[in-house]
C-alpha positions in Angstrom: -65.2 18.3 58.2 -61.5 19.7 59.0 -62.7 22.5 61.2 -60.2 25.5 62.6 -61.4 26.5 66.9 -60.3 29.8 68.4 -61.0 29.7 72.0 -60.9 33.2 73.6 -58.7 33.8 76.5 -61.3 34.0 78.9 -61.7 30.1 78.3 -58.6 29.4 80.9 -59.2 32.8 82.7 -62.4 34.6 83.3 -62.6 38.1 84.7 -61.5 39.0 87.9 -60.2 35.0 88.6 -56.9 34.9 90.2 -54.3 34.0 87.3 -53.1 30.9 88.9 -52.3 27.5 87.1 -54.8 25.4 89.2 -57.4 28.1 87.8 -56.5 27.6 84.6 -55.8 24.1 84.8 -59.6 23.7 86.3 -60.9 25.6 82.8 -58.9 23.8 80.5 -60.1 20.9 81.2 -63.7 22.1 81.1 -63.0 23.8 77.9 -61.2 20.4 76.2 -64.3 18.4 76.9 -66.5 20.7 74.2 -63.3 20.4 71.4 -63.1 16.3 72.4 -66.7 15.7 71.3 -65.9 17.8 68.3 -62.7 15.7 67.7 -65.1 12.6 67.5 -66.5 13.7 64.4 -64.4 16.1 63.0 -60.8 16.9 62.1 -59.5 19.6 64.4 -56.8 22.3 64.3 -57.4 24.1 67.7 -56.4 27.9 68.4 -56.3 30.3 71.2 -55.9 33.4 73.2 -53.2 34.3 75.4 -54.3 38.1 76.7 -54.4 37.3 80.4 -51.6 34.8 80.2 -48.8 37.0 78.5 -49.9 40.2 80.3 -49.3 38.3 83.6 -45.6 36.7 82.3 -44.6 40.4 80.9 -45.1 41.6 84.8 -43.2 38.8 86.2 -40.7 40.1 83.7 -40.9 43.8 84.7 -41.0 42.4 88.2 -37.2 41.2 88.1 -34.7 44.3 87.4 -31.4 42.4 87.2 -31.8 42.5 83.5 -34.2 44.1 80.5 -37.7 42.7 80.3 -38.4 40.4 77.6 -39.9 41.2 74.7 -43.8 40.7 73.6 -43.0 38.1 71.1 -40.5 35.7 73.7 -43.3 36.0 76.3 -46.3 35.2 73.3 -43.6 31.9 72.7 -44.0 31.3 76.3 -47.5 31.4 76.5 -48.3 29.7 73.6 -46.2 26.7 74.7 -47.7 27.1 78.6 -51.0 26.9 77.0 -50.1 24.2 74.3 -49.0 22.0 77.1 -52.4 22.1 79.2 -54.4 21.7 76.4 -52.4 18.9 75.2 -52.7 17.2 78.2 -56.2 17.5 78.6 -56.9 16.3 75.2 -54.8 13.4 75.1 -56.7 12.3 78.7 -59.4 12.6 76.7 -58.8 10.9 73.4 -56.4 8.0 74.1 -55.0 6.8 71.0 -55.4 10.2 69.4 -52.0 12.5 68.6 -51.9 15.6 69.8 -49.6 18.1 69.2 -48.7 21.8 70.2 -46.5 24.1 67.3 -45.2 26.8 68.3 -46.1 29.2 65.4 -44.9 32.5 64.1 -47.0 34.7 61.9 -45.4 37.4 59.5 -46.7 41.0 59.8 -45.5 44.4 58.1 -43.2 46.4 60.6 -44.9 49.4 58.7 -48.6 48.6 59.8 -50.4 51.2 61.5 -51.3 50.1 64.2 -47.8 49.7 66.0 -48.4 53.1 65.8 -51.8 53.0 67.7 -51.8 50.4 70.5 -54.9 49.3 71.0 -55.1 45.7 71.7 -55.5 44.5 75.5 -53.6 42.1 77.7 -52.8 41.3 81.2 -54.9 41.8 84.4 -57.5 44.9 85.1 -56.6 48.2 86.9 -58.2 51.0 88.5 -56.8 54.2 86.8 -54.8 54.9 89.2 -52.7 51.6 89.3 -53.2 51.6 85.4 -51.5 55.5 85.5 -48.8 54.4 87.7 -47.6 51.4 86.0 -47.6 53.2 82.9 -45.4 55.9 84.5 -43.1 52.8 85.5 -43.1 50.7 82.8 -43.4 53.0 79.8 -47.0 51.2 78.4 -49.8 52.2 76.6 -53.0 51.9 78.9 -56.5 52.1 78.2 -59.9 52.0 79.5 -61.4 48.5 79.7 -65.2 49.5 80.8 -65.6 50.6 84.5 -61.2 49.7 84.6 -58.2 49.7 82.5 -55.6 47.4 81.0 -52.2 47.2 79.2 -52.8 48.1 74.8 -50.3 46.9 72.9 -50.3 47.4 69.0 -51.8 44.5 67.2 -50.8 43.8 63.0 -52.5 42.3 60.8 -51.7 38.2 60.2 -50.2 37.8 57.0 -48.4 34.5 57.0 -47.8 31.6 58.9 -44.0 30.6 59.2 -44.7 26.4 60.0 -48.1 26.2 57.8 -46.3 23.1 55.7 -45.2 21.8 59.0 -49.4 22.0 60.5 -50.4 20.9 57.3 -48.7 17.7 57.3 -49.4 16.8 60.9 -53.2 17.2 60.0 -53.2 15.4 56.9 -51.5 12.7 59.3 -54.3 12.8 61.3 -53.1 14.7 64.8 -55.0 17.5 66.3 -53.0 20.1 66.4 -52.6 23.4 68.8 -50.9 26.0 66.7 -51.4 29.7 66.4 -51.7 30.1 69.9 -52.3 34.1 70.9 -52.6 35.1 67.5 -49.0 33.2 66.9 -45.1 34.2 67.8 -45.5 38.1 65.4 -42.2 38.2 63.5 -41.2 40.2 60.4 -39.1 39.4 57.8 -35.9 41.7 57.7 -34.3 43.2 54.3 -31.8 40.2 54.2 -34.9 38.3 54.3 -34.5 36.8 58.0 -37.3 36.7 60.7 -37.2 38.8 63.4 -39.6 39.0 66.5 -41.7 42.4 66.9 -43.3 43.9 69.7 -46.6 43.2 69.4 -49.8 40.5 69.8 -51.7 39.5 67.0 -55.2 39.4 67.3 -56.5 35.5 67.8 -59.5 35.7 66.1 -57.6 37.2 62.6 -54.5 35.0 62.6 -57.5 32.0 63.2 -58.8 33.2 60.0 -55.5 33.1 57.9 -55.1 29.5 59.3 -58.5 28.0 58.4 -58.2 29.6 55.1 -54.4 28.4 54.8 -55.5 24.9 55.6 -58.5 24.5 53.5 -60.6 24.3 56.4 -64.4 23.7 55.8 -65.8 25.7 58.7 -63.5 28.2 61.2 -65.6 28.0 64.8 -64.5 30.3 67.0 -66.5 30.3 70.7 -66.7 32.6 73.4 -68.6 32.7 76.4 -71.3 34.9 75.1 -74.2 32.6 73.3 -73.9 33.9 69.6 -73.4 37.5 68.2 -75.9 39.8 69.4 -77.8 43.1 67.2 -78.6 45.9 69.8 -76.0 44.6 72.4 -76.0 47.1 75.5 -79.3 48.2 74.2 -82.7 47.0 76.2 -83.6 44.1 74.0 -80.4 42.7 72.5 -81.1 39.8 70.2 -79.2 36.9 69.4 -78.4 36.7 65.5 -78.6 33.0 64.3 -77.8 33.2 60.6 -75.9 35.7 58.4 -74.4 36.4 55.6 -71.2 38.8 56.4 -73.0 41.7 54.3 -75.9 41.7 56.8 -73.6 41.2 59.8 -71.3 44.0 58.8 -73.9 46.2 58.3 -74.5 45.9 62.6 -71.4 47.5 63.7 -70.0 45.7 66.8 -67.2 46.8 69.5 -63.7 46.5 68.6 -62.6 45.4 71.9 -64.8 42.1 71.8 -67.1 40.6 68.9 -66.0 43.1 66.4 -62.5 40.9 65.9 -64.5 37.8 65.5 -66.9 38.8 63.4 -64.5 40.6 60.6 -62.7 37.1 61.4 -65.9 34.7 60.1 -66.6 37.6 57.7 -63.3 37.2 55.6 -63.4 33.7 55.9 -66.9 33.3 54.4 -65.8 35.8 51.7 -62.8 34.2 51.0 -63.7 30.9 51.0 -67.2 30.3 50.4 -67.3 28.1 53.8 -69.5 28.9 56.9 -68.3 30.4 60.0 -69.8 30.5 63.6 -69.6 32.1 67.2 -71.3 31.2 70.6 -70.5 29.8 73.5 -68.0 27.2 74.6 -70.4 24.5 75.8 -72.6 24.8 72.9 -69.6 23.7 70.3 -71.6 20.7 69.0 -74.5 22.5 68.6 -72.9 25.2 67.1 -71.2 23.0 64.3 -74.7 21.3 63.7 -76.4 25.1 63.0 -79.1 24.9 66.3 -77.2 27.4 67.9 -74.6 30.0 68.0 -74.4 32.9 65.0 -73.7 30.7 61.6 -72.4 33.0 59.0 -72.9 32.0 55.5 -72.6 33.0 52.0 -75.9 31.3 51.0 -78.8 34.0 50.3 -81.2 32.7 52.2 -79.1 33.7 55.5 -80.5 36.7 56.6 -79.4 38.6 60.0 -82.2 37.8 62.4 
């Protein structure tokens, strides 16, 4: 199967880790090991996030005064190409004889979506209020609460085209695994003399994975966490893991914004739009996950039923 995988941020950088490269290094090569076996098998266009990474390089920015910051989308081209470069590398270590290659992508959004008027997606490290208050004061962000802390919120488009898709299409159909659409992609819009133009913003991983499984033809769009599959009472005393779904059923749930909401509106359109199957679960169950023994499979088919 040609398969699209979104790995979530927290793949390289897990809560309250210290953001350093060896860290994420250490993860990355944990995390490559699950989308190797995959490659075996399968055809793979790999994805990922970038919160932890390009909140951390937009500080470094702030950090030095001598001139402006730089803007969301040049730090999302530096992280995607950080991130592209270690996954790359572990890849390659792995699958000798196999290309692999990193495109830095942009992704087209309306400069008139609401929500660059309603920050709300998170990036960067975790605060206490009153660090979170202060740099706000300092730095001019948006912050909000991130459970017991707070974070950065930056606004967050919708995905509505990807700039190089001719250029990913052909390296797959040449038969390299390809690392594009890193952090939800570069967010650009297209001006009124119809040139691109970078925008403030982040594009949600999990969405922009969507539009490039469903702009590939993909056959399944896999997107693992480090939760085991989506879960129906979550935060409740008995949460239970849902195995199989059709995206009626699974809307029907409700789930946070802030975490599984994204991905499962994500395998919800994709299923929709495409009539192929979708997962979530955890990283080290990507095999598994692909073979329907575990994770959350969404899927058109009638006989899966949110259990």
């Amino acid at each position: 199967m040609k398969i699209v995988v979104a790995l979530g941020g927290n793949a390289l950088l897990q809560r309250g880790e210290p953001p350093t490269a060896e860290v994420q290094r250490r993860h990355a090569g944990e995390a490559m090991a699950a989308v190797a076996e995959l490659a075996v098998e399968h055809d793979i266009v790999l994805t990922h996030g970038n919160g932890p990474q390009v909140g951390l390089l937009a500080l470094q920015a702030a950090a030095y005064s001598e001139v402006p910051p730089y803007p969301l989308d040049v730090l999302g081209a530096e992280s995607e190409g950080m991130i592209g470069y270690v996954l790359e590398q572990e890849l390659e270590n792995r699958l000798p004889g196999k290309n692999v290659v990193t495109v830095l992508t942009q992704v087209v959004v309306d400069p008139d979506d609401p929500a660059f008027g309603a920050p709300s997606k998170p990036i960067g490290a975790i605060y206490t209020e009153e660090q979170a208050r202060k740099l706000a004061a300092e730095l001019g962000w948006c912050i909000a609460p991130d459970n017991a802390h707070f974070r950065r919120v930056v606004a967050s488009p919708q995905p509505i085209r990807i700039v190089e898709l001719g250029a990913i299409r052909t390296l797959v159909d040449a038969g390299a695994l390809v690392v594009c659409s890193g952090g939800g992609g570069i967010p650009v819009m297209v001006d009124d003399r119809g040139a691109l133009r970078g925008v403030e913003a982040v594009i949600d991983k999990d969405l922009a994975a969507e539009l490039l499984a469903r702009s590939l033809g993909a056959d399944f769009l896999l997107m693992l966490t480090d939760v085991p599959a989506a879960m129906s009472g979550w935060g409740g005393e008995d949460p239970q893991p849902i195995r199989h779904a059709t995206p009626t059923a699974l809307r029907e749930l409700g789930f946070a914004a802030g975490s599984m909401g994204p991905k499962v509106d994500a395998a919800c359109r994709f299923v929709e739009s495409t009539g192929g199957n979708a997962a979530i679960g955890a990283l080290e169950d990507a095999v598994e996950i692909v073979a329907g023994r575990a994770g959350t499979t969404v899927a058109p088919a009638a006989a899966a039923v949110a259990a």
